[in-house]
OpenMM code with the backbone's topology and positions (N, CA, C; nanometers):
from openmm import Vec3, app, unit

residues = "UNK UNK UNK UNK UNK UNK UNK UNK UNK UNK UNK UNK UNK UNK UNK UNK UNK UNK UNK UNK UNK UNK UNK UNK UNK UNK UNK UNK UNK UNK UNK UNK UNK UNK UNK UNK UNK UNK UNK UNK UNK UNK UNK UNK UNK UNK UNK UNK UNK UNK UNK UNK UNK UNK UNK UNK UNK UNK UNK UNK UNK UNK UNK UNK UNK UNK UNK UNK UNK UNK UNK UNK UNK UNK UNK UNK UNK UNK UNK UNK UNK UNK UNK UNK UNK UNK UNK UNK UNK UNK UNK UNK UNK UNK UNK UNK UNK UNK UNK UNK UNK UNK UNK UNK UNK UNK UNK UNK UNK UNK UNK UNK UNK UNK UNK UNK UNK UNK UNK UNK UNK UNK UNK UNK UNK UNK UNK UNK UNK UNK UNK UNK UNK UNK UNK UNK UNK UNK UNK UNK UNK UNK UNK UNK UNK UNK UNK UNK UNK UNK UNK UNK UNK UNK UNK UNK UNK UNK UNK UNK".split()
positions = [
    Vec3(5.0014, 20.2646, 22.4300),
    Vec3(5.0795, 20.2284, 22.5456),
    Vec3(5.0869, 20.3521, 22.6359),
    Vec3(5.0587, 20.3501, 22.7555),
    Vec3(5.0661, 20.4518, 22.8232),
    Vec3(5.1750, 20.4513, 22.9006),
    Vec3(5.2657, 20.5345, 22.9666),
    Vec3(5.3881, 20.5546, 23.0252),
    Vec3(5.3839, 20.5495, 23.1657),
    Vec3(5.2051, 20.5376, 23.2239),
    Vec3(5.2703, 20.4676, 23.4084),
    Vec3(5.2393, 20.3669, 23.4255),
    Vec3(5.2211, 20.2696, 23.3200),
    Vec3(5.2029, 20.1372, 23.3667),
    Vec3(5.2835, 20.0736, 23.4716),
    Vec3(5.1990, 20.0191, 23.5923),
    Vec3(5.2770, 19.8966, 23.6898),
    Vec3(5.3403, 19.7963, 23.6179),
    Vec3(5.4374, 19.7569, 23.6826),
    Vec3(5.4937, 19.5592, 23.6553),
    Vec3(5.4417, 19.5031, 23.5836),
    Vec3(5.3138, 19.4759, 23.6805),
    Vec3(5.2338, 19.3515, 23.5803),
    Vec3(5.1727, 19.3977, 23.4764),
    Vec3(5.1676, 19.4852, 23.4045),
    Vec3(5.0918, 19.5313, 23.2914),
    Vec3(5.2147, 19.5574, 23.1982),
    Vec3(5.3419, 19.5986, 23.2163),
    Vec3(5.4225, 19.6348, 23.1545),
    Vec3(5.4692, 19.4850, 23.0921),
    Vec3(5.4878, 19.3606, 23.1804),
    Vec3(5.5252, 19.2653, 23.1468),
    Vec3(5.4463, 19.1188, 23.0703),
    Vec3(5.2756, 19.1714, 23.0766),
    Vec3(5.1812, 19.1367, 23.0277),
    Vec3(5.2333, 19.0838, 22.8231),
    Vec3(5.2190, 19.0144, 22.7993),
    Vec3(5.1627, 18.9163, 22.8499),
    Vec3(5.2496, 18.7557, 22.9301),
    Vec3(5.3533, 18.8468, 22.9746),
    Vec3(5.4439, 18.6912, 23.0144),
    Vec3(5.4334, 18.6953, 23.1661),
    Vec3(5.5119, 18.6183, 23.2243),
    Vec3(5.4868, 18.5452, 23.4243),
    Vec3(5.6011, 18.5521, 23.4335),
    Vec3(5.6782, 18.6197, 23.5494),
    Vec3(5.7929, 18.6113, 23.5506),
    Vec3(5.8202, 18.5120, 23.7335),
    Vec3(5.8999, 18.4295, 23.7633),
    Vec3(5.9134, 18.3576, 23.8540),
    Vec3(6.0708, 18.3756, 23.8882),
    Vec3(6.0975, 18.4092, 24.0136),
    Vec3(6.2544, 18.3504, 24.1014),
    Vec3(6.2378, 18.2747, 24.1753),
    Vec3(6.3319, 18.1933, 24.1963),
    Vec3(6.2640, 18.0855, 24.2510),
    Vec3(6.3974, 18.1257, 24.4071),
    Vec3(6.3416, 18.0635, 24.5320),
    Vec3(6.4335, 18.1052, 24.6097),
    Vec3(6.5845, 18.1536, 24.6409),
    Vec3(6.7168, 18.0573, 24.4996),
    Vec3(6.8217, 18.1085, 24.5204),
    Vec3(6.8677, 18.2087, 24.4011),
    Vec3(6.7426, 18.2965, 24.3689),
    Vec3(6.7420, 18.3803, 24.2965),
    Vec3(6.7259, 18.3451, 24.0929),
    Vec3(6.7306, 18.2250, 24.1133),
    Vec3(6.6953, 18.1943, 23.9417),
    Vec3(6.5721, 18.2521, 23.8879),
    Vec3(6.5808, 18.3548, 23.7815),
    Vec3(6.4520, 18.3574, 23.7274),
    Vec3(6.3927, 18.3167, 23.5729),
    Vec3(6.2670, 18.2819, 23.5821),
    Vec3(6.1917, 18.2280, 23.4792),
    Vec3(6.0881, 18.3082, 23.4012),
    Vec3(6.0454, 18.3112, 23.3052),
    Vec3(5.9122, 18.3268, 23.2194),
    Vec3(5.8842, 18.2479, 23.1464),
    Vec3(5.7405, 18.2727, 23.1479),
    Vec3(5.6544, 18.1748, 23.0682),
    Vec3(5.5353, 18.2877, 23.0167),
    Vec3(5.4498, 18.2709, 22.9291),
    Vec3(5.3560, 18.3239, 22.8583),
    Vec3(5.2140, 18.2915, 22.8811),
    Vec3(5.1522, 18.3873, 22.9162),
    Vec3(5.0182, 18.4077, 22.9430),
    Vec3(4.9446, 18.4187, 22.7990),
    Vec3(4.7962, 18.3686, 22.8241),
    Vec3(4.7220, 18.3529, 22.6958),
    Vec3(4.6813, 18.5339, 22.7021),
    Vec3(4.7358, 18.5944, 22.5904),
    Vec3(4.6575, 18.7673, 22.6167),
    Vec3(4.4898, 18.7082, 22.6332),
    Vec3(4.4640, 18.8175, 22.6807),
    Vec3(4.3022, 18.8179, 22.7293),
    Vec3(4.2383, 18.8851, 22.5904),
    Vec3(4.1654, 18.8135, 22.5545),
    Vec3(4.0650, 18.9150, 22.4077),
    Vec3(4.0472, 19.0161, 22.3775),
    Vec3(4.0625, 19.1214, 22.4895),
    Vec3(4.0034, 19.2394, 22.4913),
    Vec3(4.1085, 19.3425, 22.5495),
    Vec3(4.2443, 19.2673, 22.5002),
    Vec3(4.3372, 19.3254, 22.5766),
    Vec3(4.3950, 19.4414, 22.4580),
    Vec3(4.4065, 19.5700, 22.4879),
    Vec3(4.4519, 19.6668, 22.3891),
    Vec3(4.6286, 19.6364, 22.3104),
    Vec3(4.6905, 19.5582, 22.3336),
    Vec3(4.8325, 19.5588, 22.3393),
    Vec3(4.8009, 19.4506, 22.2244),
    Vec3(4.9542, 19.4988, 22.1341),
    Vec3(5.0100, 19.4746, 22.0246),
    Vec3(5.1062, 19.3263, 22.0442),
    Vec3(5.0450, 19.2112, 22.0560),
    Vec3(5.2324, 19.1166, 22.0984),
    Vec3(5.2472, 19.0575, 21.9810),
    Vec3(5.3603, 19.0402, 21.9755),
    Vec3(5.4352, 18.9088, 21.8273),
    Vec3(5.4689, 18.8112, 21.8775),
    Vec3(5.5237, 18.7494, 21.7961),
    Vec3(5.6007, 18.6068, 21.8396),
    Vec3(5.7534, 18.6072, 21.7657),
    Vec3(5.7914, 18.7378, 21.7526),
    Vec3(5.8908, 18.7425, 21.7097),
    Vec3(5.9885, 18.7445, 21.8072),
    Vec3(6.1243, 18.7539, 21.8235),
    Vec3(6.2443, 18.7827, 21.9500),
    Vec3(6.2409, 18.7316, 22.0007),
    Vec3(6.3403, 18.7579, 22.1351),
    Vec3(6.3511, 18.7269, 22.2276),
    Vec3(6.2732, 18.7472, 22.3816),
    Vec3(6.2740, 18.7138, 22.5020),
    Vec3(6.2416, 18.7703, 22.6225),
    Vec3(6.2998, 18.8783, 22.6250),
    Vec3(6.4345, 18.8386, 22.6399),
    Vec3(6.5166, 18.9454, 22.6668),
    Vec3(6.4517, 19.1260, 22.5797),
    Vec3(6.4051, 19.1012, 22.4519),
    Vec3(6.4000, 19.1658, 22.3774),
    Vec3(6.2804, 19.2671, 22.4349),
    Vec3(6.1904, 19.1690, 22.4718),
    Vec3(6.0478, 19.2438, 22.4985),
    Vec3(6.0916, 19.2998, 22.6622),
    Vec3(6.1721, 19.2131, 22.7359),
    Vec3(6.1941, 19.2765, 22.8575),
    Vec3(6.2452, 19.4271, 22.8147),
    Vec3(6.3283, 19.4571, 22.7436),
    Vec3(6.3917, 19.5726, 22.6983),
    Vec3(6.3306, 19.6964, 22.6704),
    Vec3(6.2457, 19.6194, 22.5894),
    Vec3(6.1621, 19.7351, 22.5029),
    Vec3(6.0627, 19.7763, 22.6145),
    Vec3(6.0230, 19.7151, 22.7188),
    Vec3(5.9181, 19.7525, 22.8614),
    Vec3(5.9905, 19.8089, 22.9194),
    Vec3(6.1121, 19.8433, 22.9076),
    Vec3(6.2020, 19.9055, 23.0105),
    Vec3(6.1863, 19.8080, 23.1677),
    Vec3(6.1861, 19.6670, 23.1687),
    Vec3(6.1494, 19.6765, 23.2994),
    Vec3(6.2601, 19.6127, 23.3958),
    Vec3(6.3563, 19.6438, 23.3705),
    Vec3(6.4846, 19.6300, 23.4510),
    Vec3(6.4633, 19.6944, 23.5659),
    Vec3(6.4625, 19.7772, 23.5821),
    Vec3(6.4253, 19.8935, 23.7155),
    Vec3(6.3054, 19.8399, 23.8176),
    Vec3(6.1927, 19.8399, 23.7222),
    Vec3(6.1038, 19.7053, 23.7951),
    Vec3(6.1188, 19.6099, 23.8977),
    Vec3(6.2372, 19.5244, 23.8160),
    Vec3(6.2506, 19.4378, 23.8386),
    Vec3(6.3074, 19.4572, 23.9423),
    Vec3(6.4527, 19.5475, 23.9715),
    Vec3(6.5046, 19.5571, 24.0706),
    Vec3(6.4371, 19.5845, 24.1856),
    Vec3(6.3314, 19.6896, 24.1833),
    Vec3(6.2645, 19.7339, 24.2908),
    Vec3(6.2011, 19.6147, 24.3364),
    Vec3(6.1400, 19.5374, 24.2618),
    Vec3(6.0986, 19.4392, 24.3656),
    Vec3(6.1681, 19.2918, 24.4030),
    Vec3(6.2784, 19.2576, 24.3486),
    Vec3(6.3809, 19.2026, 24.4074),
    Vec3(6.4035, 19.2645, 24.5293),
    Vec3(6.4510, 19.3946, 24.5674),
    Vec3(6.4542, 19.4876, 24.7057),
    Vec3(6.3581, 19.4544, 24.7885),
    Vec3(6.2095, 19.4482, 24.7690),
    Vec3(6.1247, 19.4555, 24.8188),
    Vec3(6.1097, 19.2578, 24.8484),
    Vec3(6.1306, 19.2096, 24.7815),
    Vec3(6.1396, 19.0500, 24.7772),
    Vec3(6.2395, 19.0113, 24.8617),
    Vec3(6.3570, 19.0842, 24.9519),
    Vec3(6.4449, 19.0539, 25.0833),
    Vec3(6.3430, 19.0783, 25.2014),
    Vec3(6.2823, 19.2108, 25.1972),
    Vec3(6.1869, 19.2508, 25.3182),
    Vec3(6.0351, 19.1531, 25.3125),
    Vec3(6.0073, 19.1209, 25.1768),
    Vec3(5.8946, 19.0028, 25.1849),
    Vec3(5.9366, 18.8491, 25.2826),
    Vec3(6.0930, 18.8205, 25.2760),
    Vec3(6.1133, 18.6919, 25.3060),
    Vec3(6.1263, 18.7119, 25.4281),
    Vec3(6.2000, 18.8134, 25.4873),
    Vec3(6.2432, 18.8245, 25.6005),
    Vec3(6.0775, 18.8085, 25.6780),
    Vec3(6.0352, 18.9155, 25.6366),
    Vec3(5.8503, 18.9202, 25.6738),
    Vec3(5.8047, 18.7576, 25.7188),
    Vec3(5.7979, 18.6740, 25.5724),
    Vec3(5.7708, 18.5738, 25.5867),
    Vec3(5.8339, 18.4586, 25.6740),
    Vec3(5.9563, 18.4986, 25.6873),
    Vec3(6.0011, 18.4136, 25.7816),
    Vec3(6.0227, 18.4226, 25.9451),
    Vec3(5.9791, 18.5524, 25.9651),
    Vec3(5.9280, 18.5979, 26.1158),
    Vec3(5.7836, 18.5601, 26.1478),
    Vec3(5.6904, 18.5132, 26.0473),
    Vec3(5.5591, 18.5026, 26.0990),
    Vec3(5.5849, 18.3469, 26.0920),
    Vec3(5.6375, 18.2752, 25.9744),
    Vec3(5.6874, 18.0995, 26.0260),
    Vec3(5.7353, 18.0611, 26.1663),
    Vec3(5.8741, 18.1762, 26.2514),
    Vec3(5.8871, 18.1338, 26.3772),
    Vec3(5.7402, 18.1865, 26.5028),
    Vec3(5.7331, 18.2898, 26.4660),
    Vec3(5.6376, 18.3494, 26.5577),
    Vec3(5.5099, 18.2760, 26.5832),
    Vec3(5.4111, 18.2393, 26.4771),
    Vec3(5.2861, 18.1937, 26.4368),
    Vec3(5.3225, 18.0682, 26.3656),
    Vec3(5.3546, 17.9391, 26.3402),
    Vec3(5.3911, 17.8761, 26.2460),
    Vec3(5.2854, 17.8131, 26.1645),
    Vec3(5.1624, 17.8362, 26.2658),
    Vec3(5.0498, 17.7599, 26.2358),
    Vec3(4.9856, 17.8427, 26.1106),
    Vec3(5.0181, 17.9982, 26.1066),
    Vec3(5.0165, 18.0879, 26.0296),
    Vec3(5.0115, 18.0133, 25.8806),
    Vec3(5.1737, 18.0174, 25.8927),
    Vec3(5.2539, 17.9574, 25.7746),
    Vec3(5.1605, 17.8017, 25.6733),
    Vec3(5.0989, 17.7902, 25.7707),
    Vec3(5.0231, 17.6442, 25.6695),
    Vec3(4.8749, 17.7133, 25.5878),
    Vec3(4.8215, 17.8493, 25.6109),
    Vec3(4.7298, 17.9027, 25.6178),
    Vec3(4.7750, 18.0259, 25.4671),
    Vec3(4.9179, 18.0473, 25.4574),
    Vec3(4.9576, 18.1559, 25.3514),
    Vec3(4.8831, 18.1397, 25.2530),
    Vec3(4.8701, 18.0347, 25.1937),
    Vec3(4.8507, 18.0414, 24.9950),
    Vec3(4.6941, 18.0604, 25.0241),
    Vec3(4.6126, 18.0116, 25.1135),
    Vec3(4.4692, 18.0460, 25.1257),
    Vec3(4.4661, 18.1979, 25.1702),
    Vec3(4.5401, 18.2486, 25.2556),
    Vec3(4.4944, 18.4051, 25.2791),
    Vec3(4.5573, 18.4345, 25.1731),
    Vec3(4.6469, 18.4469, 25.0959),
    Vec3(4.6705, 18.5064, 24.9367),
    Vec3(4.6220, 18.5042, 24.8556),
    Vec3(4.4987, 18.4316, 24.8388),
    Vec3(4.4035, 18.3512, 24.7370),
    Vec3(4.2715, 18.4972, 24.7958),
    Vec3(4.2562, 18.4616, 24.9796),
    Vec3(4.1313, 18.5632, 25.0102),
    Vec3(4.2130, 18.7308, 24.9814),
    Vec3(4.3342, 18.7428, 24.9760),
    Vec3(4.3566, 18.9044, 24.9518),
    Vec3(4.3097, 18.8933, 24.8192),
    Vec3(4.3360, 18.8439, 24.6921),
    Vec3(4.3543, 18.8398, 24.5567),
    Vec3(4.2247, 18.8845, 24.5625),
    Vec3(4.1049, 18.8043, 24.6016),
    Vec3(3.9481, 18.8326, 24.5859),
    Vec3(3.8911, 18.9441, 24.6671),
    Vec3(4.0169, 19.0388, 24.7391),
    Vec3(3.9121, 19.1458, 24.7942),
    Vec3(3.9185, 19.2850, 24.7026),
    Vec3(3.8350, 19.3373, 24.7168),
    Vec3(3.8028, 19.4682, 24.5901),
    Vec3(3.9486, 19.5665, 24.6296),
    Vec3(3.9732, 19.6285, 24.5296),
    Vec3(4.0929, 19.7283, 24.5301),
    Vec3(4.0463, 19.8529, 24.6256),
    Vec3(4.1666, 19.8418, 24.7110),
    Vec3(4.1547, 19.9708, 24.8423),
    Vec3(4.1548, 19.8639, 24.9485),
    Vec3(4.0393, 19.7896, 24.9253),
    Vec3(3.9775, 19.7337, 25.0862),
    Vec3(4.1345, 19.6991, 25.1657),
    Vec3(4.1996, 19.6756, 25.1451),
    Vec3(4.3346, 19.6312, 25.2629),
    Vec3(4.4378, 19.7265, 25.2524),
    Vec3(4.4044, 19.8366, 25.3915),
    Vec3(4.4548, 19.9334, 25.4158),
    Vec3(4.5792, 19.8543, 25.5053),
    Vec3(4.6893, 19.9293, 25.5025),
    Vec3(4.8347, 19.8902, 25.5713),
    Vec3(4.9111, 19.9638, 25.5678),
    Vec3(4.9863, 20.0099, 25.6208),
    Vec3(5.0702, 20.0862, 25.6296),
    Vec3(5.2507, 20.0424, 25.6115),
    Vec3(5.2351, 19.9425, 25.5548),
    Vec3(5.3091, 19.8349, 25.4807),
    Vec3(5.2635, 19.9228, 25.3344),
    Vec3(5.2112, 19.9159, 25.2735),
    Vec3(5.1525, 19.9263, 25.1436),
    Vec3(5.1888, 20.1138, 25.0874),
    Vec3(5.1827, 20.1360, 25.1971),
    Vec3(5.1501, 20.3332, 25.1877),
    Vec3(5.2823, 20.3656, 25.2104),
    Vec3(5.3640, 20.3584, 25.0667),
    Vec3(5.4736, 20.4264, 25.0747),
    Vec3(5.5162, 20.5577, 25.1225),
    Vec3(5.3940, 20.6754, 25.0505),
    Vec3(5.4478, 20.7819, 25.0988),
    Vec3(5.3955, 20.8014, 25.2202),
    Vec3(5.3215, 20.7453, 25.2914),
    Vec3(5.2398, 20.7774, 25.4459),
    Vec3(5.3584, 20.7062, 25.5361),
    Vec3(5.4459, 20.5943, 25.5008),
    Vec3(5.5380, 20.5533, 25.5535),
    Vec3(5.6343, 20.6101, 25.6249),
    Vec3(5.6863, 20.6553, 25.4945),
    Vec3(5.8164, 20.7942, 25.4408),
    Vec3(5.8075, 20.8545, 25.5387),
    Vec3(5.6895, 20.9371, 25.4940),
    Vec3(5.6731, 21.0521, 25.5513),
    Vec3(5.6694, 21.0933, 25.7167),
    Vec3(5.5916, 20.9247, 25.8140),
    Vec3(5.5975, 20.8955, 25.8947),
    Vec3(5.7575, 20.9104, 25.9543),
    Vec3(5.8199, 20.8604, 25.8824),
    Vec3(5.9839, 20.7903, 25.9100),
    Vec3(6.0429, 20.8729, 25.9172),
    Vec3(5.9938, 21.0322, 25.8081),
    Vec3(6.1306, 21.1309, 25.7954),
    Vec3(6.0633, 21.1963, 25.9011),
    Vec3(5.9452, 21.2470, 25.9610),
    Vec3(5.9353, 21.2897, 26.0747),
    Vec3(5.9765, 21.2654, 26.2083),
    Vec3(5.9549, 21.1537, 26.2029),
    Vec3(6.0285, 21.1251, 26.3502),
    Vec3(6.1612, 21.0854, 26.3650),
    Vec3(6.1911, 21.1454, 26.2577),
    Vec3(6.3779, 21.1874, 26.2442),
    Vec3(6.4384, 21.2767, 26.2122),
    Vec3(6.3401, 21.4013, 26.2275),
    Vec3(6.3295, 21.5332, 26.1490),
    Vec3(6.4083, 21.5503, 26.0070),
    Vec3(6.3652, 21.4320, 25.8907),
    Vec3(6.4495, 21.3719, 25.7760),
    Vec3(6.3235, 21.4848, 25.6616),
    Vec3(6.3907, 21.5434, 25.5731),
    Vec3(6.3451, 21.5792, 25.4259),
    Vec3(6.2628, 21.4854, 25.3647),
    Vec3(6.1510, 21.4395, 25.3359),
    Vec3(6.1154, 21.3510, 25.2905),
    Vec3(6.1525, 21.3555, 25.1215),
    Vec3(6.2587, 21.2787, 25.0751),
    Vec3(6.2882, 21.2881, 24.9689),
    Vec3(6.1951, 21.2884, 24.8730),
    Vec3(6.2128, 21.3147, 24.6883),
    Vec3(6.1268, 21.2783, 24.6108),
    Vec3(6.1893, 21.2059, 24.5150),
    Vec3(6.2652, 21.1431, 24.5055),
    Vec3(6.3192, 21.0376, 24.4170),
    Vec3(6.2651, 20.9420, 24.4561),
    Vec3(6.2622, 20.8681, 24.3699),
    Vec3(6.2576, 20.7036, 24.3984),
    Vec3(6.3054, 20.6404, 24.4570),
    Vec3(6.4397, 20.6337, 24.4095),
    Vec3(6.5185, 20.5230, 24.5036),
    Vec3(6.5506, 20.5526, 24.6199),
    Vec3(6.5001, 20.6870, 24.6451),
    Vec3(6.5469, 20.7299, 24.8421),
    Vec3(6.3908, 20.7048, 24.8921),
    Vec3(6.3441, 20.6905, 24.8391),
    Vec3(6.1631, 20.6836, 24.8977),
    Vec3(6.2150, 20.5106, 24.9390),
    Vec3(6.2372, 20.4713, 24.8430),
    Vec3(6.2332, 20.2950, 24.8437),
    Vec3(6.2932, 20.2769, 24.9692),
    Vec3(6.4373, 20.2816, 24.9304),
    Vec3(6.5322, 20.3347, 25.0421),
    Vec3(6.4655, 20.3638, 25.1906),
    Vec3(6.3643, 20.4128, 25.2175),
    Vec3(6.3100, 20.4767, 25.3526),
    Vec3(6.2519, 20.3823, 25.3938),
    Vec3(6.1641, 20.3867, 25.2790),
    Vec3(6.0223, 20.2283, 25.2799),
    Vec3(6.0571, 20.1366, 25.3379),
    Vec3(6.1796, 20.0954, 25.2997),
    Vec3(6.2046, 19.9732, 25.2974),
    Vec3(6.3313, 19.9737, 25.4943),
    Vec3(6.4004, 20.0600, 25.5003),
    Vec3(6.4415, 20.1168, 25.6644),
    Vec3(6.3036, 20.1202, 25.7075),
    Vec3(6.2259, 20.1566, 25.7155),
    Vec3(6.0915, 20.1864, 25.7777),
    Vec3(6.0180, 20.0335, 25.7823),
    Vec3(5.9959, 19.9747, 25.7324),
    Vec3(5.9430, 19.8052, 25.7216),
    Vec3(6.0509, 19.7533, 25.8192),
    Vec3(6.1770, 19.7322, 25.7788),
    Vec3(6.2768, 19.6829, 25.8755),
    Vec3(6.2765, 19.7109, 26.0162),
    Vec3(6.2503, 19.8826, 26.0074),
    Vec3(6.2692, 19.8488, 26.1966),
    Vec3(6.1622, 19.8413, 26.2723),
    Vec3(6.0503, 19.8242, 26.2004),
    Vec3(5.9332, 19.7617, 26.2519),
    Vec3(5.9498, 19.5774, 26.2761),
    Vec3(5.9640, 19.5895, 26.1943),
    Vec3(6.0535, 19.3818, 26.1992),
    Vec3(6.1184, 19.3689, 26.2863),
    Vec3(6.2147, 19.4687, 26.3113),
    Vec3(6.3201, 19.4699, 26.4401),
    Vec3(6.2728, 19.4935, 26.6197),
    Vec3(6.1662, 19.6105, 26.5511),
    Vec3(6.0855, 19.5580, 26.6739),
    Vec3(6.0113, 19.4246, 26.7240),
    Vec3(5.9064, 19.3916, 26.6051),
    Vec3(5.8897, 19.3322, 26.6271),
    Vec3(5.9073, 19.1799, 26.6656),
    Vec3(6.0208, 19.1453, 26.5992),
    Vec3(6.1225, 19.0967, 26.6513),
    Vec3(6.1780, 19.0812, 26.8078),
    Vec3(6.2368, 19.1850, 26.8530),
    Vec3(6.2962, 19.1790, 26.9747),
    Vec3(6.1587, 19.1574, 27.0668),
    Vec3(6.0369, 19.2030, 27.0654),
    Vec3(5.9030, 19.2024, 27.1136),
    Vec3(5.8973, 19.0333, 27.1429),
    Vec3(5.8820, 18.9616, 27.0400),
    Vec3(5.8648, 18.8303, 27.0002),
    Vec3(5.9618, 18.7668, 27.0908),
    Vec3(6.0530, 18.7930, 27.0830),
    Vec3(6.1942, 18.7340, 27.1569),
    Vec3(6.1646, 18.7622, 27.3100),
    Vec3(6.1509, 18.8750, 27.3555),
    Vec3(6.1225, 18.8749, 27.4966),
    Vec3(5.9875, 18.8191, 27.5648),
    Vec3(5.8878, 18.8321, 27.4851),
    Vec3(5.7303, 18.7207, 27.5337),
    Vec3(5.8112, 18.5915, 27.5054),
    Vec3(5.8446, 18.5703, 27.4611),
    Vec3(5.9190, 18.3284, 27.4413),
    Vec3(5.9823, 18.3973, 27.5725),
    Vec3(6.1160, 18.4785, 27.5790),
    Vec3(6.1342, 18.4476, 27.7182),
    Vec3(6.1118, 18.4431, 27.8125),
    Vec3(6.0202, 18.5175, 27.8339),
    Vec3(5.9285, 18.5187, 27.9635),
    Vec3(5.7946, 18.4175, 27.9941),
    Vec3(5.8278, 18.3555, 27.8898),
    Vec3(5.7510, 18.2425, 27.8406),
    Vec3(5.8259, 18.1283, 27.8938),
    Vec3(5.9586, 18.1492, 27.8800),
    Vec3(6.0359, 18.0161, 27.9240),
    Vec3(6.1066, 18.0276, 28.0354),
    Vec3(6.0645, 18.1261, 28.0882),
    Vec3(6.1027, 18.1643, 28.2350),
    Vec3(6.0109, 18.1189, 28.4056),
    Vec3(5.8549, 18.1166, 28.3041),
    Vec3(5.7676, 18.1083, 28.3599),
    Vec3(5.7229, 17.9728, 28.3583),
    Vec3(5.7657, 17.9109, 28.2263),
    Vec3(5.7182, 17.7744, 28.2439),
    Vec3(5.8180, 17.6786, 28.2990),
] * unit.nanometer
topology = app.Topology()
chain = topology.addChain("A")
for resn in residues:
    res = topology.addResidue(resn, chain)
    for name in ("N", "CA", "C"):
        topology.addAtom(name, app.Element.getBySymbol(name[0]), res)
């Protein structure tokens, strides 16, 4: 077992699901043949959640799962036609090779680092103040983009 495993490897071999008013679920994945990891069928979830340590995990991307919806629900008003098109462009990200989708969404510390500069801010090294930034930094891009969105409709409905 190695000690930087991501999420999904830490929680391997189970699926974990919330469903919008925050209920969450697991279910069990078939391990893959060739998978190095030890599982039983002994315990609980709870048990194996424990022993992965992945509480912390979890939280971080619950955090990150407010700025996903909000995301998602600015491109439903903005683009709606978008919105019928999601589960197929999630299907074409899944199949593109690792790296290829550069964003600056994605690049935590290029984010940060962006954010504490043009606020002459320390760029912290903890975690939860990085997240913390990441996640101010995603937002007031939303907020722009946002108010952006809001003033083209009005001038949109000014004109028509």
């Amino acid at each position: 077992m190695h000690p930087d495993r991501p999420l999904a490897c830490r929680l391997y071999p189970l699926a974990r699901w919330v469903d919008p008013e925050g209920r969450e679920s697991f279910g069990h994945l078939e391990p893959h043949p060739q998978t190095a990891g030890v599982y039983g069928d002994k315990g609980t979830v709870g048990d194996y959640l424990e022993a992965q340590g992945l509480a912390p995990y979890f939280a971080m991307g619950d955090r990150y799962g407010v700025v996903y919806d909000r995301m998602a629900a600015l491109l439903e008003r903005v683009a709606p036609e978008e919105s019928e098109q999601r589960y197929e462009r999630r299907a074409e990200m899944d199949e593109m090779d690792a790296g290829a989708l550069a964003s600056s969404f994605f690049d935590v510390d290029a984010t940060v680092a962006a954010y504490c500069r043009e606020r002459g801010l320390a760029v912290p090294t903890e975690i939860d103040a990085l997240v913390d930034l990441h996640i101010l930094a995603i937002s007031g891009w939303l907020d722009q983009f946002e108010a952006r969105s809001a003033s083209v409709r009005q001038s949109e409905d000014t004109e028509g």
